[in-house]
N, CA and C atoms as an extended XYZ file, in Angstrom:
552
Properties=species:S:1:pos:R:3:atomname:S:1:resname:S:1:resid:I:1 pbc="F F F"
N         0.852       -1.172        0.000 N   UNK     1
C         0.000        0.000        0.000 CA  UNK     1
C         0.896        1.232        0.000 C   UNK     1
N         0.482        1.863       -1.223 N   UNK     2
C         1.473        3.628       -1.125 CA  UNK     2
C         0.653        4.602       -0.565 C   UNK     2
N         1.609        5.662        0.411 N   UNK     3
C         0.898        6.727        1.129 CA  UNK     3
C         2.076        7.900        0.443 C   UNK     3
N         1.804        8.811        1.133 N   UNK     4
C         2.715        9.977        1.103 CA  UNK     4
C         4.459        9.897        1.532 C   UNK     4
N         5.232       10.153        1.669 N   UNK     5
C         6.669       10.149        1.721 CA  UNK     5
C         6.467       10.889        3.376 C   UNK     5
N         7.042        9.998        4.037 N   UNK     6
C         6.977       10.808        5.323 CA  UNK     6
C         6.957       12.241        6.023 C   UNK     6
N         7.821       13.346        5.323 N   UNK     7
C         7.914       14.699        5.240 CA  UNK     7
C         6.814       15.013        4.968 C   UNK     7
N         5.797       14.615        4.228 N   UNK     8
C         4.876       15.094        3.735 CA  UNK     8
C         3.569       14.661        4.794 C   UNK     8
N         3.662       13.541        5.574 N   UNK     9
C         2.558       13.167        6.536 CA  UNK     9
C         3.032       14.076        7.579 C   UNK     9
N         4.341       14.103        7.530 N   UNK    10
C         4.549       15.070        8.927 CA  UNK    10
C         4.244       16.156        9.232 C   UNK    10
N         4.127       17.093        7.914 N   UNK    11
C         3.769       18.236        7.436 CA  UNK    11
C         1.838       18.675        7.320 C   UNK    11
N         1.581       17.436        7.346 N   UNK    12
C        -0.230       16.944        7.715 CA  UNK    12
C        -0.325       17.084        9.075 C   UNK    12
N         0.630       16.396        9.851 N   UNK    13
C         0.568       16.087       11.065 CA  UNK    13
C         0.540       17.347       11.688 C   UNK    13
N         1.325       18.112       11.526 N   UNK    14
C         1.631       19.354       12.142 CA  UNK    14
C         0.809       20.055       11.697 C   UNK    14
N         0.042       20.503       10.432 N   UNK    15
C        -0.469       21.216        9.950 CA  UNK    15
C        -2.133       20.669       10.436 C   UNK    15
N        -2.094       19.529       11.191 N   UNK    16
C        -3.442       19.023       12.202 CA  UNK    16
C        -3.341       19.343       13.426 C   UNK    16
N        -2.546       19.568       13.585 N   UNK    17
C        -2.435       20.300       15.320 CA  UNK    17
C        -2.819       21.714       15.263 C   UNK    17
N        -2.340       22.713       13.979 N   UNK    18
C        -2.534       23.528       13.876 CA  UNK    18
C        -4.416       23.986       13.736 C   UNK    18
N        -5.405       22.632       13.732 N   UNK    19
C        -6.656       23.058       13.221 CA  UNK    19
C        -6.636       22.846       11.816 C   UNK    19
N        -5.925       22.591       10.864 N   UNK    20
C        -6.273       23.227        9.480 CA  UNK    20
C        -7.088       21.769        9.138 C   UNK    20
N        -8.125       21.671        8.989 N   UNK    21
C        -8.838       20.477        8.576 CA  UNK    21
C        -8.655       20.208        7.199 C   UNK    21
N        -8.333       20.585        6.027 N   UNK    22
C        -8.209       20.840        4.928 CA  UNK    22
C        -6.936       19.194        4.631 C   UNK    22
N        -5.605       19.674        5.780 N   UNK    23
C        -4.807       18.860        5.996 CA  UNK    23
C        -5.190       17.757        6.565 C   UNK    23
N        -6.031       17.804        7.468 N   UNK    24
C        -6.703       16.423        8.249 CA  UNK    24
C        -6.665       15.650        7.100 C   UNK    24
N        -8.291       16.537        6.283 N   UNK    25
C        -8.763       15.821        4.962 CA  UNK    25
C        -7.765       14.615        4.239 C   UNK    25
N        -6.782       15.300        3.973 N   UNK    26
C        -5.675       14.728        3.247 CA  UNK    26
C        -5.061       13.606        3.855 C   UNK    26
N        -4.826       13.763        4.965 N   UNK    27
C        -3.857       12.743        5.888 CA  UNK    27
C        -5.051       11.791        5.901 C   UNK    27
N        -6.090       11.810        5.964 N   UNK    28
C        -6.837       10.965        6.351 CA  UNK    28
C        -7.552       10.043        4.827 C   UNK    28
N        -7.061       10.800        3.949 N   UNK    29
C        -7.057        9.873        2.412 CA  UNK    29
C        -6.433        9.215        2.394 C   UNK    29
N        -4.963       10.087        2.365 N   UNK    30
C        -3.742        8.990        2.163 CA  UNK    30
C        -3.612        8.267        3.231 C   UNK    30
N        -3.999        8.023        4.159 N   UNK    31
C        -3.895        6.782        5.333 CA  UNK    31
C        -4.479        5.699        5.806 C   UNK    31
N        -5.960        6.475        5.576 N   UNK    32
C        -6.913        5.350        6.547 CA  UNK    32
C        -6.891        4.133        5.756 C   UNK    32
N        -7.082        3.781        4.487 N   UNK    33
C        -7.192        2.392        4.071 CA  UNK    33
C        -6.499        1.288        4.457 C   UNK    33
N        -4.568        2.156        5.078 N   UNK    34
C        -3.937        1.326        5.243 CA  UNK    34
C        -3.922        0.394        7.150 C   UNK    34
N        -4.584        1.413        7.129 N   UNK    35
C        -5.153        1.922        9.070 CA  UNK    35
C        -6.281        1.201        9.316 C   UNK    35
N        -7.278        1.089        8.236 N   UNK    36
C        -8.797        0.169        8.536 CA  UNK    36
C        -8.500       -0.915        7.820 C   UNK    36
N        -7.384       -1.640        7.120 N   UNK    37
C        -6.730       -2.999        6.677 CA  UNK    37
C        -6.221       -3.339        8.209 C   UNK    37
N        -5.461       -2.822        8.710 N   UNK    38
C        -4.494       -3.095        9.924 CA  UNK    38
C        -5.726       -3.254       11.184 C   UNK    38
N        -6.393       -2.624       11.583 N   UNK    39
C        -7.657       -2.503       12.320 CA  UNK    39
C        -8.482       -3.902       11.650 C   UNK    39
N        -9.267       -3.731       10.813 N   UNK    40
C        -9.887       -5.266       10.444 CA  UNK    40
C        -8.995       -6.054       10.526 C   UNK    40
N        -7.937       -6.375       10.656 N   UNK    41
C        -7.262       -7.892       10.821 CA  UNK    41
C        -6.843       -7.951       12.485 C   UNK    41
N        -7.021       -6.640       13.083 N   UNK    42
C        -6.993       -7.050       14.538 CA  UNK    42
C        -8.566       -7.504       15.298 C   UNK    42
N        -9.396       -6.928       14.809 N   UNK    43
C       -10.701       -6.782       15.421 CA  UNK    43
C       -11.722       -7.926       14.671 C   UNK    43
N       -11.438       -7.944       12.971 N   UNK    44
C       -11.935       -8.957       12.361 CA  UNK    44
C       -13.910       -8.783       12.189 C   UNK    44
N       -13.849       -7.547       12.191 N   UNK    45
C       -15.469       -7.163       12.740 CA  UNK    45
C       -15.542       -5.742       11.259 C   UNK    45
N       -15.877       -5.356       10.172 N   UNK    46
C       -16.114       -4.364        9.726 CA  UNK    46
C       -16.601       -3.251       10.378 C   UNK    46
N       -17.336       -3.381       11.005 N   UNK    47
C       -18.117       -2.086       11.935 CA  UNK    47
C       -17.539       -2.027       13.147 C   UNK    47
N       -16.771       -2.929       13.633 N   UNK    48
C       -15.933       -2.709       14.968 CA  UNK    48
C       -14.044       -1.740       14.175 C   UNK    48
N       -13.919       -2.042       12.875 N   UNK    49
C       -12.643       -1.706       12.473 CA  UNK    49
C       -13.450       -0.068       11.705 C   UNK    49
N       -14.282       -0.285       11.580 N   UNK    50
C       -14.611        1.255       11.189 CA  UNK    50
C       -15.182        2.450       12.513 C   UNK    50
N       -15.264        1.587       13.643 N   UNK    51
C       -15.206        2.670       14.463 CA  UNK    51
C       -14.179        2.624       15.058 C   UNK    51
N       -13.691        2.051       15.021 N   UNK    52
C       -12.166        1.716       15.853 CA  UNK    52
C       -11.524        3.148       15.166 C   UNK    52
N       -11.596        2.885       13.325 N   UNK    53
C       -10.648        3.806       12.756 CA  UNK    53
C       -11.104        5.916       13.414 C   UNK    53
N       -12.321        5.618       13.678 N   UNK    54
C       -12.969        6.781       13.348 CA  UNK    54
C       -12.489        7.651       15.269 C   UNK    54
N       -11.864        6.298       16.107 N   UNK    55
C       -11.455        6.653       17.588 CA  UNK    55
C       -10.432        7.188       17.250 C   UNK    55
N        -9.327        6.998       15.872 N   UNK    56
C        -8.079        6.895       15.380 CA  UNK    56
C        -7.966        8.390       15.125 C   UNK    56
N        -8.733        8.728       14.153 N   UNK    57
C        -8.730        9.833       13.631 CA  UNK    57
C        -9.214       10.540       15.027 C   UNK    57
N       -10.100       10.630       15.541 N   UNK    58
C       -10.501       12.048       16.295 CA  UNK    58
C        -9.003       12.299       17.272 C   UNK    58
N        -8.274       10.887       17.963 N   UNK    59
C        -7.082       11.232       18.560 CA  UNK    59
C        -5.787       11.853       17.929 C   UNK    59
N        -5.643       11.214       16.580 N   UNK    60
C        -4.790       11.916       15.680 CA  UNK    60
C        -5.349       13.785       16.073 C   UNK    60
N        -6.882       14.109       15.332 N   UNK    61
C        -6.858       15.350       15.394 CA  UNK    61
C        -6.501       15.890       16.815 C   UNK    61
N        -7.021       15.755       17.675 N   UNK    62
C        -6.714       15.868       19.320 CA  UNK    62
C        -4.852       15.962       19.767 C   UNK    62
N        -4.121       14.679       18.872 N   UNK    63
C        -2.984       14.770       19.556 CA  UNK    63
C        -2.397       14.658       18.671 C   UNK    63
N        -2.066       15.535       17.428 N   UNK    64
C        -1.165       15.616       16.284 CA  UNK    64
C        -0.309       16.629       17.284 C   UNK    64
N        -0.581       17.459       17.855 N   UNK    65
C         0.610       18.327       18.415 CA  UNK    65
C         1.955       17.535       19.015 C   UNK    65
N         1.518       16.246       19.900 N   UNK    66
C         2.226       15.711       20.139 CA  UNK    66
C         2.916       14.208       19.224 C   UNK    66
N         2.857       14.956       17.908 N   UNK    67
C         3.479       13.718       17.070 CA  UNK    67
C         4.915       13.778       17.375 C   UNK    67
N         6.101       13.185       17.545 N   UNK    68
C         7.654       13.658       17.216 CA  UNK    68
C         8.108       12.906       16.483 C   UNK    68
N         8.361       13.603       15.118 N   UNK    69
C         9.449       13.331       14.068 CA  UNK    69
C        10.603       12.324       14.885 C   UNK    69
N        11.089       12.337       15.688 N   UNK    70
C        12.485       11.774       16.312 CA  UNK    70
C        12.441       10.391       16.967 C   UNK    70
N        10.876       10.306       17.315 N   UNK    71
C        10.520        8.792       18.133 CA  UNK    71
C        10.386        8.383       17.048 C   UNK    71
N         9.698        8.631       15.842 N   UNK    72
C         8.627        7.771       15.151 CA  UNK    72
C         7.900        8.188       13.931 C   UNK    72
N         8.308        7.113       12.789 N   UNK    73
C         7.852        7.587       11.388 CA  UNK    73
C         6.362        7.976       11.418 C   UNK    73
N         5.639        8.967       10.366 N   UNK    74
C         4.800        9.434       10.905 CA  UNK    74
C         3.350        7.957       10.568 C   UNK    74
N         3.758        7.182        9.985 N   UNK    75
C         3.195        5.687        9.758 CA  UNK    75
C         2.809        4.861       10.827 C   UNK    75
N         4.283        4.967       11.604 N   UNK    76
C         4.268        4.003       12.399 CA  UNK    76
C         3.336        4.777       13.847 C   UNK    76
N         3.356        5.939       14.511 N   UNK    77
C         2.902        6.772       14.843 CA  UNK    77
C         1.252        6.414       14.535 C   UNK    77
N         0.854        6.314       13.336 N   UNK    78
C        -0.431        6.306       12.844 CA  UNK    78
C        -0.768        4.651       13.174 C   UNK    78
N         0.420        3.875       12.916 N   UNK    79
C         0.026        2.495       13.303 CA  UNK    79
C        -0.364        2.289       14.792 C   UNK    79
N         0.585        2.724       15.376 N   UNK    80
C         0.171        2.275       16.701 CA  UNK    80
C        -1.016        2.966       17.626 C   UNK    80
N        -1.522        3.788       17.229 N   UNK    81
C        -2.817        4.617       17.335 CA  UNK    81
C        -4.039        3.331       16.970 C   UNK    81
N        -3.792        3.125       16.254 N   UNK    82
C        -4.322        2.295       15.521 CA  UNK    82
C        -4.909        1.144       16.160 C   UNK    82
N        -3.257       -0.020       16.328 N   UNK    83
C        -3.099       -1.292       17.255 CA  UNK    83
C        -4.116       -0.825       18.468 C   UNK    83
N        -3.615        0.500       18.943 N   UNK    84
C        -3.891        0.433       20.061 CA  UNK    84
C        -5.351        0.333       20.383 C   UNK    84
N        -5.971        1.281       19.225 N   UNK    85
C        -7.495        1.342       19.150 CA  UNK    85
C        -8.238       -0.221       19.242 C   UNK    85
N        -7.648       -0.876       18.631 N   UNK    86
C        -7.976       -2.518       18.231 CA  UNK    86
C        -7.803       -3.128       19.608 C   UNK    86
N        -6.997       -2.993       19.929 N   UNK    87
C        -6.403       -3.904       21.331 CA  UNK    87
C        -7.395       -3.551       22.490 C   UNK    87
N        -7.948       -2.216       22.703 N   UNK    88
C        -8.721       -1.470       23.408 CA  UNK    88
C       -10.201       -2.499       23.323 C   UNK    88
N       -10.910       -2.580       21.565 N   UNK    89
C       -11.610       -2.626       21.336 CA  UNK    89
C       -11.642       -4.757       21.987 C   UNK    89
N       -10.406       -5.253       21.855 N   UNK    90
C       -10.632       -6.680       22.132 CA  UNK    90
C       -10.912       -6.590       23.374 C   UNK    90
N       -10.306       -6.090       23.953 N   UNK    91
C       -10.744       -6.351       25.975 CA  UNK    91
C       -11.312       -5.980       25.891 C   UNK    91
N       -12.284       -4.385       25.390 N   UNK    92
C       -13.793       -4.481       25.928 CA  UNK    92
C       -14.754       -5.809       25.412 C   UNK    92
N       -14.116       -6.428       24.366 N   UNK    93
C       -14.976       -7.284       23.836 CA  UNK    93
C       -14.502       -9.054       24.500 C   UNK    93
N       -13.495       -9.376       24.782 N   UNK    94
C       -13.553      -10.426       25.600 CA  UNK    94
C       -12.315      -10.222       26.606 C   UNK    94
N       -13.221       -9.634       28.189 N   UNK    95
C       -12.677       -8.951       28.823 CA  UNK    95
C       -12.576      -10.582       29.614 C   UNK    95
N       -13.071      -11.766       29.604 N   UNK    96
C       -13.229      -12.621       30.334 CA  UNK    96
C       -12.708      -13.637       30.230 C   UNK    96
N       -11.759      -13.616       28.940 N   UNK    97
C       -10.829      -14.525       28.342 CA  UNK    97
C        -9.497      -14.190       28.865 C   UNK    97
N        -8.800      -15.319       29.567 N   UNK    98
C        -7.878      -15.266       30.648 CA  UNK    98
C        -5.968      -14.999       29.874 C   UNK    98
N        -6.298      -15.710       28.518 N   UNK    99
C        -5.104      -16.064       27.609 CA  UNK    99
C        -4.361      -14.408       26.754 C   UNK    99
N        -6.401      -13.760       26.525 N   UNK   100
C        -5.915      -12.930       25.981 CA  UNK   100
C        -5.317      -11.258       25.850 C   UNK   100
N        -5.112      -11.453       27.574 N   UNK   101
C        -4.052      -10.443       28.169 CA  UNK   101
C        -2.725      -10.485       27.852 C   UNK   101
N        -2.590      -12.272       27.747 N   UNK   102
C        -1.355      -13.048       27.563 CA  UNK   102
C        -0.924      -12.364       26.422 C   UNK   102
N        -1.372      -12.903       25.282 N   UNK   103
C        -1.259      -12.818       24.274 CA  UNK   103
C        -1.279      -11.287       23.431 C   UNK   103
N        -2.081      -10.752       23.979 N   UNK   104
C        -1.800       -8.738       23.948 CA  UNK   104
C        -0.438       -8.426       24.437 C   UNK   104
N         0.097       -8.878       25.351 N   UNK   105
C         0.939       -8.329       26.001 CA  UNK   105
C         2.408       -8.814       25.230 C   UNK   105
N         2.421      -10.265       24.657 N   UNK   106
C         2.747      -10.940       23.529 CA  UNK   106
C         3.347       -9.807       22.508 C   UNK   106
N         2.074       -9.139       21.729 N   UNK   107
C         2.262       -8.360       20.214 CA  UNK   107
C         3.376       -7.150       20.719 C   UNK   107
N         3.904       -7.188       19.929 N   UNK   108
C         5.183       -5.872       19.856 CA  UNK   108
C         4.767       -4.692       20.510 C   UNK   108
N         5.518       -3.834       21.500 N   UNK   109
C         5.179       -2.954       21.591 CA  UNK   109
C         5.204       -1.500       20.912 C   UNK   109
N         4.814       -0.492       21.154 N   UNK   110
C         5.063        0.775       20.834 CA  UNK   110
C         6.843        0.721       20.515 C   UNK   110
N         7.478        0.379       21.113 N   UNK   111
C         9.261        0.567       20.596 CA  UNK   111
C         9.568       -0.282       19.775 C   UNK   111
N         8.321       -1.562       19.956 N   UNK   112
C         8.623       -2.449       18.806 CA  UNK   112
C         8.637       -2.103       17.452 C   UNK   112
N         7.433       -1.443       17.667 N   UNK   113
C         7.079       -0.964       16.938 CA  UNK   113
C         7.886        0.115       15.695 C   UNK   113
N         8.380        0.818       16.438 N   UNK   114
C         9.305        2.496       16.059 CA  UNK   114
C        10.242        1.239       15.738 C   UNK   114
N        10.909        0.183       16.354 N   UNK   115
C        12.274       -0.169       15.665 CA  UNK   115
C        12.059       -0.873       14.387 C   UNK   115
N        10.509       -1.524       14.254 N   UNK   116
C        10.487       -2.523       12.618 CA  UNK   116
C        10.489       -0.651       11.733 C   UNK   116
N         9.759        0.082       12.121 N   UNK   117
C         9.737        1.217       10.953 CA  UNK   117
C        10.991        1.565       10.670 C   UNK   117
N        12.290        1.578       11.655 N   UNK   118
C        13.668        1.326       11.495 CA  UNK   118
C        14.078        1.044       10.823 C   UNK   118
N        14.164       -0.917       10.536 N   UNK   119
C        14.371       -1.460        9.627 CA  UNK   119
C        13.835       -1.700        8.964 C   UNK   119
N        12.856       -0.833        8.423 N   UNK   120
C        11.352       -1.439        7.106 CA  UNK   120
C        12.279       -1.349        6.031 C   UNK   120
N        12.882       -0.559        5.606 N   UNK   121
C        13.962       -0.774        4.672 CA  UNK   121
C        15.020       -1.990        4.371 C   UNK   121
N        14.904       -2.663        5.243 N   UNK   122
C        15.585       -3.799        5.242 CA  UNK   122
C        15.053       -5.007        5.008 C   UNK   122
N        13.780       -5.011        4.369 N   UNK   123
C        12.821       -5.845        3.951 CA  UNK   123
C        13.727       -7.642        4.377 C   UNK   123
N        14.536       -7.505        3.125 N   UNK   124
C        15.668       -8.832        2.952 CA  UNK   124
C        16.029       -9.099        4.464 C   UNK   124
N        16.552       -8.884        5.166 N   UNK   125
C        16.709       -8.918        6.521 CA  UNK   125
C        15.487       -9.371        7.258 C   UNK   125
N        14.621       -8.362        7.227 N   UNK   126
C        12.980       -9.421        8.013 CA  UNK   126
C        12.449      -10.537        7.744 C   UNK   126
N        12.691      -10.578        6.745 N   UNK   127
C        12.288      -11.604        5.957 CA  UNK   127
C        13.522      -13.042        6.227 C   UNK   127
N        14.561      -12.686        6.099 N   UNK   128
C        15.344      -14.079        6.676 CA  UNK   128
C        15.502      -14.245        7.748 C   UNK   128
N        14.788      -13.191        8.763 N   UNK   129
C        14.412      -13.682       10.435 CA  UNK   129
C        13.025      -14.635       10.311 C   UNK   129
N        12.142      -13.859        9.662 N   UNK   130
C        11.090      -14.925        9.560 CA  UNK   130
C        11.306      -15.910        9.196 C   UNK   130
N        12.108      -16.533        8.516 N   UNK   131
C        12.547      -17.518        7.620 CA  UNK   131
C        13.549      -18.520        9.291 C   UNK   131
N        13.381      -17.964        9.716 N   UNK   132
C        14.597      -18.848       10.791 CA  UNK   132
C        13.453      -19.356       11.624 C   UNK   132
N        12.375      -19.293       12.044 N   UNK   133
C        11.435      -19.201       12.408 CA  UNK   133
C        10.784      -20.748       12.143 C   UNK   133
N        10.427      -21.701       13.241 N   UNK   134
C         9.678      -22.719       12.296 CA  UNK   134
C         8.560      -22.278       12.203 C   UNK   134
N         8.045      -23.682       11.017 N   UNK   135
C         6.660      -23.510       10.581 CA  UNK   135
C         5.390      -22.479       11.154 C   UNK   135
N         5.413      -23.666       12.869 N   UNK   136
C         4.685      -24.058       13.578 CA  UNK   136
C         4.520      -22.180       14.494 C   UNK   136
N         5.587      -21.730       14.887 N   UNK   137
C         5.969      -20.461       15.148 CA  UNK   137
C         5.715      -19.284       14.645 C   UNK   137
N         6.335      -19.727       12.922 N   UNK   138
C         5.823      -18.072       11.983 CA  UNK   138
C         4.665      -18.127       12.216 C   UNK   138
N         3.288      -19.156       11.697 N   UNK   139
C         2.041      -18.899       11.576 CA  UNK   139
C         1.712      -18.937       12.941 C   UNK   139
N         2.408      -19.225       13.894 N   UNK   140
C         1.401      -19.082       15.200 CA  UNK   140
C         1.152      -17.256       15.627 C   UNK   140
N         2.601      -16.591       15.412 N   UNK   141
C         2.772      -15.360       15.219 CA  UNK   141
C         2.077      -14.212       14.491 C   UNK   141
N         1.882      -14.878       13.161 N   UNK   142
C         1.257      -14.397       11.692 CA  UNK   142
C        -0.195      -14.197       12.827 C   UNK   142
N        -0.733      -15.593       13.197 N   UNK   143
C        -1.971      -15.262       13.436 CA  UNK   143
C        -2.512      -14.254       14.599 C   UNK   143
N        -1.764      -14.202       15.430 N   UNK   144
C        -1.755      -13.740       17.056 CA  UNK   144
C        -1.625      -12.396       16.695 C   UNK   144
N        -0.612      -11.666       15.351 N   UNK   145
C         0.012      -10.147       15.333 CA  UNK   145
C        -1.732      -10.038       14.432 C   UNK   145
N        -1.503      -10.501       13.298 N   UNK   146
C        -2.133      -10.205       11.754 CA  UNK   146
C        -4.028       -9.915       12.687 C   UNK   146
N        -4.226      -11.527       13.070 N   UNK   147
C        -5.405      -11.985       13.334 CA  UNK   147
C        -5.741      -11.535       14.402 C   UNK   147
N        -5.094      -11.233       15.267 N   UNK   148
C        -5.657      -11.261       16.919 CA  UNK   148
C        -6.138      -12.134       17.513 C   UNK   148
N        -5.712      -13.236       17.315 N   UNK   149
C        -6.444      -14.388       18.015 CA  UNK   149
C        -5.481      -14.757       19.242 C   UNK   149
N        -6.638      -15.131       20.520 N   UNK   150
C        -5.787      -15.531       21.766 CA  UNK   150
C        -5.452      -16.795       21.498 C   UNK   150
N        -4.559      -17.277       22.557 N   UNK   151
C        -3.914      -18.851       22.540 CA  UNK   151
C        -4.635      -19.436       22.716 C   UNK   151
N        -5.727      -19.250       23.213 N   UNK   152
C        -7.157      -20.717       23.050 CA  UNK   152
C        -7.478      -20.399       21.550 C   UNK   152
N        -7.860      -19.622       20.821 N   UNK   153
C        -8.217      -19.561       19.200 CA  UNK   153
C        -6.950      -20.275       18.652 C   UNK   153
N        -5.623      -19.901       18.752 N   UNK   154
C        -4.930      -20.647       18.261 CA  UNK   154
C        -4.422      -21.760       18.733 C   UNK   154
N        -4.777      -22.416       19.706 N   UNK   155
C        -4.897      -23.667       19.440 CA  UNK   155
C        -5.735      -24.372       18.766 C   UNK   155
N        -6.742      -24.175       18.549 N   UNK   156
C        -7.903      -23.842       18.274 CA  UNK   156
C        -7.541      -24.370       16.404 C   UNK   156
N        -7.467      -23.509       15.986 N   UNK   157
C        -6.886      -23.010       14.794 CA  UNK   157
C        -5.870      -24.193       14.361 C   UNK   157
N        -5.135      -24.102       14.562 N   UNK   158
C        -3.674      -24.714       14.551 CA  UNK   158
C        -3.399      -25.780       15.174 C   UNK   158
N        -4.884      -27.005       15.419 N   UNK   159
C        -4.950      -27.529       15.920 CA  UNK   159
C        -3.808      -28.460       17.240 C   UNK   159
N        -3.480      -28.174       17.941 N   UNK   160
C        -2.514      -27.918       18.492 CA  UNK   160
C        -2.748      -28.060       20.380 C   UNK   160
N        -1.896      -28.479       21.331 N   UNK   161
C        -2.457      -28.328       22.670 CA  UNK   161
C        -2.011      -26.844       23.412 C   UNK   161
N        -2.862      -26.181       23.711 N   UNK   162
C        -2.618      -25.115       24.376 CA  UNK   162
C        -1.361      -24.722       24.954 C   UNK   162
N        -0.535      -25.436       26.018 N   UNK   163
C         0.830      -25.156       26.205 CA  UNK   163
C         1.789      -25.591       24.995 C   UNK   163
N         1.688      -26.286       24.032 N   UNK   164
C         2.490      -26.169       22.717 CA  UNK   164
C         2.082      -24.876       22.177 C   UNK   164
N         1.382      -23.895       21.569 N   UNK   165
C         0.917      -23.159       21.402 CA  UNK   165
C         1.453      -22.044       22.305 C   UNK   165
N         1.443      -21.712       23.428 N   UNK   166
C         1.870      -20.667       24.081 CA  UNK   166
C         3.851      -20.755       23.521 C   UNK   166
N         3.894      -22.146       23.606 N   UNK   167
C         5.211      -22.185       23.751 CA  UNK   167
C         5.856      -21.386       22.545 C   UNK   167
N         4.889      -21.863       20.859 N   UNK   168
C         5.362      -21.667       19.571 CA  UNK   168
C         5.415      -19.768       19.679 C   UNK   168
N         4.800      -19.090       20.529 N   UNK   169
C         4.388      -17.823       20.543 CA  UNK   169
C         5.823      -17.512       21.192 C   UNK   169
N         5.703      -17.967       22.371 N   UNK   170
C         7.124      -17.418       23.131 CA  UNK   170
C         8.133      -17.443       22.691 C   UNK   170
N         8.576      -18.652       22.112 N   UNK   171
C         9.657      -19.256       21.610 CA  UNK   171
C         9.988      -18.483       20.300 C   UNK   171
N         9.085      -18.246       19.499 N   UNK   172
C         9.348      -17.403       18.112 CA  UNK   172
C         9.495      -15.832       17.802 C   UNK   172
N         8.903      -15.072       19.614 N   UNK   173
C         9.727      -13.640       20.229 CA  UNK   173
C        10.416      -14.090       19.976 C   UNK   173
N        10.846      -15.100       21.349 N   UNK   174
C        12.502      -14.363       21.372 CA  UNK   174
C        13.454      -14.934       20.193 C   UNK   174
N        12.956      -15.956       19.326 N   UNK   175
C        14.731      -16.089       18.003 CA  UNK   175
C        13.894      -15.152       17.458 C   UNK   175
N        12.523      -14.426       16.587 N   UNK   176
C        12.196      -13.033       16.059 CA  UNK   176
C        13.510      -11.821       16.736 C   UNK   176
N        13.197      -11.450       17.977 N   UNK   177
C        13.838      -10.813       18.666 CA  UNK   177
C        15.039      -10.523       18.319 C   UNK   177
N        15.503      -11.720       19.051 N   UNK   178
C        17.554      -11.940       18.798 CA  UNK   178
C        18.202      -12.409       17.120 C   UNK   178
N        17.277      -12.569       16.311 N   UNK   179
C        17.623      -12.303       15.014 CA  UNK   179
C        17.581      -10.861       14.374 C   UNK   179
N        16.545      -10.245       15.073 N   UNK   180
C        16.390       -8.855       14.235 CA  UNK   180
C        17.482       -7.806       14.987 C   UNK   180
N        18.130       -8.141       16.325 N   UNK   181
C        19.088       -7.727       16.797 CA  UNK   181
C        20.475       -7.934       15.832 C   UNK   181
N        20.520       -8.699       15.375 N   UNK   182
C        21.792       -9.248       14.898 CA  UNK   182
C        21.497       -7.725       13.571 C   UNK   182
N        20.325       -7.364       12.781 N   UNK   183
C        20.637       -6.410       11.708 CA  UNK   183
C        20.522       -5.131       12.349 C   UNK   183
N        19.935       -4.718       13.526 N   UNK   184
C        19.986       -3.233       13.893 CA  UNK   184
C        21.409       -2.412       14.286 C   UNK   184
């Protein structure tokens, strides 16, 4: 998915703190599709990923002042607004499921975050961490980041026993982790 060249979201960004809705307008063309793709694959609900997006935007307008160029591409910034909206939206929605605190707490954080926008340029590199990764691990990952599903869904899923399953999650942080260390 193509958006704007970062200088140019940043220049939205700032120019949304300032009030100028005109700029909102814009930032919010070039973005949201890639923002309500990322949102529907956490929430998996159309009308839960379209209000999710619409929590996205009013905080963007609210807290573009506090965007910084220096933490964080203005993407990734927009991503994790985003995650976060989604992640929000799963615990209100299965606040009673014991795994899937686990498993939230699991997905990359906010620095995780800022460091893949780091190396997004390094495509070849992510890609032969994933590749180190077994089977059983990448897709348990794929599904837990992409899907949002807790470790009872993916066992579930991936037919699989629940502590194998937690394990493929844990286990594929940390070589994810200590492989993507080896290119930063």
């Amino acid at each position: 998915m193509t958006y704007p060249p970062p200088d140019t979201l940043a220049s939205q960004l700032a120019a949304c703190a300032r009030g100028d809705d005109r700029a909102f307008a814009k930032l919010y063309r070039a973005t949201s599709p890639h923002l309500y793709a990322q949102l529907l694959r956490i929430v998996r609900q159309e009308a839960a990923a379209q209000d999710c997006l619409q929590q996205v935007y009013l905080r963007v307008w609210q807290a573009a002042g506090r965007y910084d160029a220096s933490r964080a591409q203005p993407m990734t910034w927009l991503s994790t607004l985003a995650r976060n909206a989604g992640i929000d939206w799963l615990r209100r929605q299965r606040p009673q499921a014991p795994d899937s605190e686990a498993l939230i707490e699991a997905l990359p954080s906010e620095d995780d975050i800022e460091h893949a926008s780091d190396i997004a340029g390094q495509a070849d590199s992510l890609n032969a961490c994933l590749d180190e990764l077994t089977p059983q691990q990448r897709q348990a990952l794929e599904l837990a980041y992409f899907e949002g599903m807790t470790h009872h869904e993916l066992a579930q899923q991936l037919t699989a026993p629940l502590g194998t399953v937690k394990s493929w999650v844990r286990r594929g942080l940390e070589r994810l982790k200590s492989c993507m260390t080896r290119f930063a």
